[in-house]
C-alpha positions, 0 to 999 in steps of 0.5 A: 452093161456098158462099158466107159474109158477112163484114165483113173484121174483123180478128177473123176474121183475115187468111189466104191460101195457108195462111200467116197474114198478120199473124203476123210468122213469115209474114215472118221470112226477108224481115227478116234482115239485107240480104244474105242475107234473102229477097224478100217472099213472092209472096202479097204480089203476088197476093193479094185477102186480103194487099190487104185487109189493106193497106188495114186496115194501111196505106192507112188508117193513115198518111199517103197522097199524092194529088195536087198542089195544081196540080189543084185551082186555083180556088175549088171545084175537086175533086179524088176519091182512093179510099185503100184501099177508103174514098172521099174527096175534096179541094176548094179553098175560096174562101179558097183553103185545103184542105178533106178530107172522106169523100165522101156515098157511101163505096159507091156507094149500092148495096145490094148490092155487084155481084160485079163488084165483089168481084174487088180490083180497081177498075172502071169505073162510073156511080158514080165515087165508089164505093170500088170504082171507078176515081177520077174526075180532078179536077173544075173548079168551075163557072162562078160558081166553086159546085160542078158537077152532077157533084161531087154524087156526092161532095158531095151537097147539104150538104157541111157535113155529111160528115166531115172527114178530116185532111190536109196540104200539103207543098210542092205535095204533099196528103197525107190520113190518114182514121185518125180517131186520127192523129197530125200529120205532121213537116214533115222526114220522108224527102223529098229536097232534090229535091222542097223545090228543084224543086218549089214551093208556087206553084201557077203552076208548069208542071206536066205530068200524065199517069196510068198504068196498071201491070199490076203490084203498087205495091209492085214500081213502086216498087222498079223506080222506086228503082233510082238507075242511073235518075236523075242524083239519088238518088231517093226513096220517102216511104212508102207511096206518093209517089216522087221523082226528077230526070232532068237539068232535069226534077223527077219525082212518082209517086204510087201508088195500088192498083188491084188485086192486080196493077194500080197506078195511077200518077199522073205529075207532071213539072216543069222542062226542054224539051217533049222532057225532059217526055215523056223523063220520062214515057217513063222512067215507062213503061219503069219500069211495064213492068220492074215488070209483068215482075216481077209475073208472076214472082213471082204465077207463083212455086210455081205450075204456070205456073213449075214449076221453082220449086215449092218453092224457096227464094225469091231473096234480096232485092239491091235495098237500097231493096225491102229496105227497103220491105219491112221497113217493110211487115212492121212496119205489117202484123204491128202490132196497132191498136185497132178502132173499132166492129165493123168497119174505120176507116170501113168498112162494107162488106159483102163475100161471099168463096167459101170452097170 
């Protein structure tokens, strides 16, 4: 087994299970009409390479959903959100707008990355503003309403000096973009009337929180959360990662974050309804997460020994309108061809070492 350095540039490609995974060809039957094109290819589901190129394609490209305005308050209230592999955080000021920014340590500090840590999936840490890392929750200002011990991880002494990172609100929802040549996002994108009426900019709103861990791909919670036979509304799938659905009196929020190939973190806001109605919600996001990890095992099995009965069958064809439409969104933002800052990723410098046999 030897061992090579790379930068994860896209000049040396993205590759796995022989396929080459920006070549639109790679997904051509997944993008036939919907009736008869086929679910996404299993390399989408299990693979550390296809989640690297997601974070290239997509995590850092377009707008990201973090977090609601209810969990940073106060002023200088703090709330880390690791997008893709690039650490940043948002914090509310004493004039009680939003500030964006990448945090002091995109990797930690370390001068090495462990290789505990090379695996593609987040892990526990000291640091917990590494990009390896699982997020921290949102961090409450201290008394005098200055910054907390803890947010110099993310803040260090001058935070003045750390880079900006484009952001926004809509309703309650933060929405950052750390594409340093993004484009502003429209105020009438695809979020349904559920989230302008049950949701509001009042940060007074009783909103309950709970984070979820999914032993599933985002992209399968997703699809799971879109099965309308689930809600009294239409739910709805803001690409990448924020979902939206009622369940009678209770609005519901979703927001996905990637933790690994096969992990999903999902962090859950319920609003309106009785005590009851909040944790029938919840448990609704639960049974969801378990459908999608059923999944994930199926389709990280497919034409492999553990299924054998699949090696080399035609895959499914794809009967879930909304996973359909996910996935022709996914094949258009993975086969695109974006221009290179410098000789690695958007704000990326990360050195990684991947055994090759």
């Amino acid at each position: 087994m030897s061992l090579q350095a790379d930068l994860m540039h896209p000049e040396f490609g993205y590759f796995d299970e022989r396929l080459n995974l920006t070549e639109l060809t790679t997904y051509e039957k997944s993008d036939l009409p919907f009736g008869i094109a086929q679910t996404l290819h299993p390399v989408a589901y299990r693979s550390k390479i296809f989640l690297e190129l997601e974070n290239e394609h997509i995590w850092t490209r377009d707008w990201v959903a973090i977090g609601l305005t209810h969990e940073i308050k106060n002023s200088g209230d703090l709330l880390p959100f690791t997008v893709g592999f690039h650490g940043i955080h948002v914090q509310r000021l004493p004039n009680k707008s939003i500030q964006a920014r990448f945090n002091r340590h995109q990797h930690g500090g370390c001068r090495f990355v462990p290789v505990q840590c090379r695996t593609g999936k987040q892990t526990k840490c000291t640091i917990a503003s590494c990009n390896y890392t699982r997020d921290a929750p949102a961090m409450k200002a201290s008394k005098e309403g200055g910054n907390s011990d803890e947010m110099y991880k993310f803040l260090g002494l001058v935070p003045e000096k750390l880079r900006d990172v484009a952001y926004t609100t809509i309703g309650p929802v933060i929405f950052v973009n750390v594409n340093p040549q993004c484009l502003p996002l429209s105020d009438d994108f695809e979020i349904t009337n559920a989230l302008s009426e049950g949701w509001r900019e009042n940060d007074n709103i009783d909103v309950k929180f709970e984070w979820q861990d999914h032993s599933c791909n985002w992209k399968l919670f997703g699809k799971e959360f879109m099965r309308e036979a689930l809600w009294d509304n239409p739910p709805a799938w803001r690409y990448p990662n924020l979902l939206n659905g009622q369940i009678g009196a209770t609005n519901v929020i979703a927001i996905l974050q990637s933790t690994g190939p096969g992990n999903t973190l999902v962090r859950c806001f319920v609003s309106g309804g009785s005590p009851e109605d909040l944790k029938a919600a919840l448990k609704q996001l639960q049974i969801i997460g378990s459908a999608a990890s059923q999944e994930q095992i199926e389709l990280s099995n497919w034409n492999t020994s553990s299924r054998p009965e699949t090696i080399g069958s035609t895959l499914p064809t794809e009967t879930n309108k909304a996973a359909y439409e996910m996935h022709r969104y996914l094949i258009t933002r993975v086969t695109a061809v974006h221009e290179q800052f410098g000789n690695v990723p958007i704000m990326d410098a990360r050195m990684l070492q991947r055994g090759r046999g």
